[in-house]
TIBADO-193819 format. One record per residue (C-alpha): x, y, z. Coordinates in steps of 0.25 Angstrom, whole numbers, plus 5000, padded with zeros to 4 digits. Layout:
N
XYZ ...
***
This chain:
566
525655885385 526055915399 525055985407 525456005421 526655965430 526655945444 527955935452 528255915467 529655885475 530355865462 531855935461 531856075468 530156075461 529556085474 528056065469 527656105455 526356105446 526556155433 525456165420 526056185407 525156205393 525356155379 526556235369 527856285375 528056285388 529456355393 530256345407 531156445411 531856485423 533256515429 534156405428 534056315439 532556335442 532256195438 531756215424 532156075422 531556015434 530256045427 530755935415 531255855425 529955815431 529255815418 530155705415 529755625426 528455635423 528755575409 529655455415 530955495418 531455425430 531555505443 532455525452 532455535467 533455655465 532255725459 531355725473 531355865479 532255865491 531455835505 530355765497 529955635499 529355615482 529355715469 528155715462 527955755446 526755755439 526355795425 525155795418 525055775402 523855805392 523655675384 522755755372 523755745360 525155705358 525655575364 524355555371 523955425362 525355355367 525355405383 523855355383 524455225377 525355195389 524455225399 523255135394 524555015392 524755045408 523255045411 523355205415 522055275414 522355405404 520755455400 520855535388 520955685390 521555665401 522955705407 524255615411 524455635424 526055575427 526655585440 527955555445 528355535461 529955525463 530055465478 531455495486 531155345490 531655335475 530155285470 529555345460 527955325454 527455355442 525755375440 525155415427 523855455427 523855415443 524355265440 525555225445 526255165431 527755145430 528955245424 528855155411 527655205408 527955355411 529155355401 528155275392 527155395393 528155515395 528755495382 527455515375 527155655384 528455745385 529855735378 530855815385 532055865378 533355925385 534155865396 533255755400 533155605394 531655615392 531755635376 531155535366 531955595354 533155535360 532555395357 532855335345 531555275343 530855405346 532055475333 531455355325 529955415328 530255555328 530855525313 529755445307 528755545316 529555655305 529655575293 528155545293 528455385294 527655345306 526655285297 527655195289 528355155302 526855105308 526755035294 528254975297 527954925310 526854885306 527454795295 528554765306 527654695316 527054605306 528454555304 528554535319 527254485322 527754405308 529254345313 528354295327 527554215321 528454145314 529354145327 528454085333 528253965323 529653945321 529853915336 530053785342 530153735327 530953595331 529853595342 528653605331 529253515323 529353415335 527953445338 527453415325 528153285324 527253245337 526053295333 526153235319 526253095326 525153115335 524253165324 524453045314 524352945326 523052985329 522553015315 523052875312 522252825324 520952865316 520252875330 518752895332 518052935344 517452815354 518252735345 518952655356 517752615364 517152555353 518452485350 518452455365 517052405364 517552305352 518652245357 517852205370 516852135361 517752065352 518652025365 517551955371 516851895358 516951755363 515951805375 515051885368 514851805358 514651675368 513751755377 512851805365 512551655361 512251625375 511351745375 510751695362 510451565368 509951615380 509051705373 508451625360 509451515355 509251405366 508151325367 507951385381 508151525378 507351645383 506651655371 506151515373 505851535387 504951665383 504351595372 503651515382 503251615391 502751705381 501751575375 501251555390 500951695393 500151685379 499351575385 499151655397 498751775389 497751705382 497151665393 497251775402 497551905394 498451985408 499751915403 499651985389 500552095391 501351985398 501451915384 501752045378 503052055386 503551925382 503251925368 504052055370 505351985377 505351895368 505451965355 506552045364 507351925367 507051865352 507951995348 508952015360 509251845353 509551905340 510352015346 511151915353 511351815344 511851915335 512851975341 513451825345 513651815328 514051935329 515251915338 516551865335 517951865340 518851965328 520351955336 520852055324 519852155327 520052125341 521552165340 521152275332 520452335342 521452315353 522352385343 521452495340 521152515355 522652515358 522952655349 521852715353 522452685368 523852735364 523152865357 522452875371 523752895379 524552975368 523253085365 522153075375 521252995384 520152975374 519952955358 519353105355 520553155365 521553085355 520653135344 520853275350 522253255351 522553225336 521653365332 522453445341 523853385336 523553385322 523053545324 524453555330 525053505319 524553585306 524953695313 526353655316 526353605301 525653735296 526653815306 527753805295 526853835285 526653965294 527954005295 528454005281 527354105279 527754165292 529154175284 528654225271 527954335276 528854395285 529954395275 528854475267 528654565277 530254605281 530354625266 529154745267 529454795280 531054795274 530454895264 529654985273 530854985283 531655025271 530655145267 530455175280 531955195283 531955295267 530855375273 531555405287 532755445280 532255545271 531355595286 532855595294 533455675283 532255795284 532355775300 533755795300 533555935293 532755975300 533055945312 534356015310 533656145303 532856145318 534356125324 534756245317 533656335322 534056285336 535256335336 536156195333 536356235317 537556135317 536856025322 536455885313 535555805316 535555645309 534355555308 535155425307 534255305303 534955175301 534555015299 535054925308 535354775301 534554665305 533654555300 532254595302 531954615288 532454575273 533554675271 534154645284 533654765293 533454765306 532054835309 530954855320 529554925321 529955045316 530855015302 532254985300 533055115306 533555155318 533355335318 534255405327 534355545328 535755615328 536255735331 537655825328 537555955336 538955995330 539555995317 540455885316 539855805326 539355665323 537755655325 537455575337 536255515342 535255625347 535155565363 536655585363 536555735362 537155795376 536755945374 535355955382 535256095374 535456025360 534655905363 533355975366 533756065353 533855955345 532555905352 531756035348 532256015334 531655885334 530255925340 530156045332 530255935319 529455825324 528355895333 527455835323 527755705325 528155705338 526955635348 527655695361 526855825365 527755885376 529055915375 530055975384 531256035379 532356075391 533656155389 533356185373 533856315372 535356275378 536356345370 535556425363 534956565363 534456675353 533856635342 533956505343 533356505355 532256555349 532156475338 532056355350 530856445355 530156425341 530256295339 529756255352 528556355352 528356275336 528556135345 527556205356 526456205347 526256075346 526856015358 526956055372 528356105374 529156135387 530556215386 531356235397 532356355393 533156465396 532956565385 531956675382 531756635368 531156495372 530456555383 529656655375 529056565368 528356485377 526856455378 527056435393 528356495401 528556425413 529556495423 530556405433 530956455446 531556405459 531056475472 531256445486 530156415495 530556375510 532056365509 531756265496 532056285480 530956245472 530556255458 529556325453 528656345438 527756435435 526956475422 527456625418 526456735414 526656825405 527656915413 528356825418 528656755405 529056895402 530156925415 530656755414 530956765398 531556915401 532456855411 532956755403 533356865394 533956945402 534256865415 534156935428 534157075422 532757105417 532557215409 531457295400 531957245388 532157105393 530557115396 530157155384 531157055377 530356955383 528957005381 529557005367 529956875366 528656805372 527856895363 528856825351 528856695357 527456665358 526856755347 
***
């Protein structure tokens, strides 16, 4: 609720601070004090543009600030803006809004000290105050707020969550498979490519180091002729000839055994002969089986040179080495299931969003039975509350109606919130067709209507203050009073503020604020004050009897206020 307002160089207000409590609080005054200056700044601070019209004369800025108590109503969705906007709001704590209007034509905007932008004000202020009457701030004029304000009455907010949430699925649904069926010439392209590049490298058969060891064997078998000549000479050189090493060692090894014989020093000599030469005997064998062993193979030869070409080829098409071609394969052949399996996808993709807009079909259909048979009950009563008020005449028309289109299986067109569009309509004479409820042009009837509806829907309504401005126009007696009772019954569980000019509204107030203009230095300012007790008694006995106050006026309104808040 609104707790406090503080006002300075705005209009003729020149500096203001007012606290207001919880129920129904009631502004009355002569006409012209600037009753509706008061409204005026409230609705700055809940987002309406400014003006620079709106800065007191000889003043360089106008300043508004409001301070709201966020326990209760509404304080789940205005502490959801501000932590979106990073704007500290501890709980138990106040809102704190202020407005500054700059001649320079700048205006600021800080919520809870932080300088945020007008966005988010209208964001917040919709959630704090709706103000009924002559000014624009009014959510039951939206559409989308009828729709609300309907399922809110009808008790259907449940099976409209359950609705959106079948309606998202189907969203998150139709992405998916708009998302796959994108680029589909380009998939198919792609597949082509990567089915190519698979079944050339699986048919490649590569294995790791492999090409080395090709590389390795083609040297060998082109140079066969060599090694297999150098091996012999080797063999030769080593055992085969008649003055081969072996030979040679042969010798030594029987002089150093002489020697030994004599003179035992030279044994570990001998020992390292005898040594070589079993090393050479071997090293022989080695060699002379390896030149059997060669031999020049041109097919294998050619083989290899093809072989060794491919893997080149793979080389420069997939990577630098063997694994890299390898990798390359894996990758592409991952690639390609999914684009395979990404048809499979979408045909289950299909089959269950057709599924889905055949059950969200039939809740749309139930949903738009159910608000019906609530439009039907809201009419009546709504123009039963109409009668009380003094607009017997009047009808009032819940239109619901479908819209074609091809979001689901019967051809309607539906959103988040079901297949109808709800508009509230209203004929305030008999013979008149019903128009829509914002083209309304009596500010009097308007805020009527407006008090109707909130004495209905206070339940279901989230917004905890409201502000009702000229809603006894063209009325009096007891229909004036009957607007007194319901907003003393709407006053009970919101906080209310009325600005009127009749004694039967006035009386029952919680809290009676009196208007006034007084001239201070040669300048008209406005002034509010809370009333007392008398002078509750002499403002409500002079709007009974005007300038002439007599006896019986007084104890007319002591009367009254004892009536009015009994």
């Amino acid at each position: 609720m609104l707790k406090e307002l503080n006002i300075k160089n705005f209009a003729i207000i020149d500096q203001l601070r007012v606290e207001f409590g919880p129920g129904l609080n009631v502004f009355t005054g002569e006409t012209g004090a600037g009753k509706s200056i008061v409204v005026d700044a409230l609705n700055l601070a809940l987002g309406e543009r400014a003006s620079t019209d709106l800065v007191r004369t000889g003043s360089a800025e106008a300043v508004v600030e409001a301070a709201f108590e966020l326990n209760g109503l509404g304080s789940v969705a205005v502490t959801g803006i501000l932590s979106e906007q990073g704007i500290e709001a501890a709980a138990g704590e106040d809102l704190i809004v202020r407005r500054v209007i700059s001649t320079a034509g700048k205006s600021k905007v800080y919520i809870n000290g932080s300088l945020a932008n007008l966005a988010t004000l209208t964001a917040l202020g919709a959630h704090l105050a709706d103000i009924h009457g002559q000014h624009e701030h009014q959510s039951l004029l939206a559409v989308d707020q009828q729709m609300d304000l309907l399922d809110s009455f009808g008790g259907l907010l449940k099976n409209r969550e359950a609705f959106a949430a079948s309606y998202k699925q189907l969203h998150d649904l139709r992405r998916q498979l708009a998302e796959l069926e994108a680029g589909e010439r380009e998939k198919a392209q792609r597949e082509d490519l990567l089915r190519y590049q698979v079944n050339e490298i699986d048919a490649a058969r590569l294995k790791d180091g492999e090409d080395e060891a090709l590389a390795n064997e083609q040297r060998v078998l082109a140079n066969s002729e060599k090694l297999a000549g150098l091996a012999a000479s080797a063999d030769e050189t080593l055992y085969s000839s008649e003055g081969s090493a072996l030979s040679a060692l042969k010798r030594a090894i029987t002089n150093v055994r002489d020697i030994a014989a004599i003179d035992n020093k030279l044994a570990p000599v001998l020992e390292l002969l005898e040594s070589g030469r079993a090393q050479i005997e071997e090293a022989a064998r080695e060699v002379s089986s390896y030149a059997e062993r060669v031999e020049f193979d041109p097919n294998r030869l050619e083989a290899i040179g093809d072989r060794l070409d491919l893997i080149q080829k793979l080389k420069k098409k997939y990577g630098g080495t063997v694994p890299e071609i390898i990798a390359f394969g894996t990758k592409a052949a991952a690639e390609l299931d999914k684009i395979e399996k990404s048809g499979e996808e979408m045909e289950r993709l299909r089959k269950e969003i057709d599924g889905l807009k055949t059950g969200i079909t039939l809740k749309a259909k139930e949903l738009t039975k159910k608000r019906t048979a609530a439009a039907r009950e809201l009419e009546k009563k709504v123009e039963g509350e109409l009668g009380h008020l003094g607009m017997k005449k009047t009808t009032f028309v819940v239109k619901i109606v479908q819209e074609p289109g091809d979001d689901t299986t019967d051809g309607l067109r539906v959103g988040s919130r079901g297949a109808d569009k709800v508009e509230f309509l209203i004929s305030p004479n008999p013979g008149e067709e019903p128009r829509p409820l914002a083209k309304i042009a009596s500010g009097g009837e308007l805020s009527r209507i407006m008090l109707a509806l909130k004495t209905i829907l206070v339940e279901g309504d989230p917004i905890p203050t409201l502000v009702f401005d000229e809603v006894d126009a063209g009325i009096g007696g007891a229909v004036a009073e009957e607007v007194g009772k319901k907003l003393r019954k709407i006053a009970s569980r919101r906080q209310v503020f009325c600005i009127t000019h009749l004694a039967q509204i006035a009386s029952m107030a919680m809290s009676h604020y009196g208007v006034a203009k007084a001239v201070k230095k040669d300048r008209t300012s406005t002034e509010v004050r809370l009333l007392d007790r008398k002078e509750r008694i002499d403002e409500i006995a002079r709007m009974l009897g005007g300038k002439t106050i007599t006896d019986a006026t007084i104890r007319h309104a002591e009367e009254m206020i004892e009536r009015g808040t009994s």
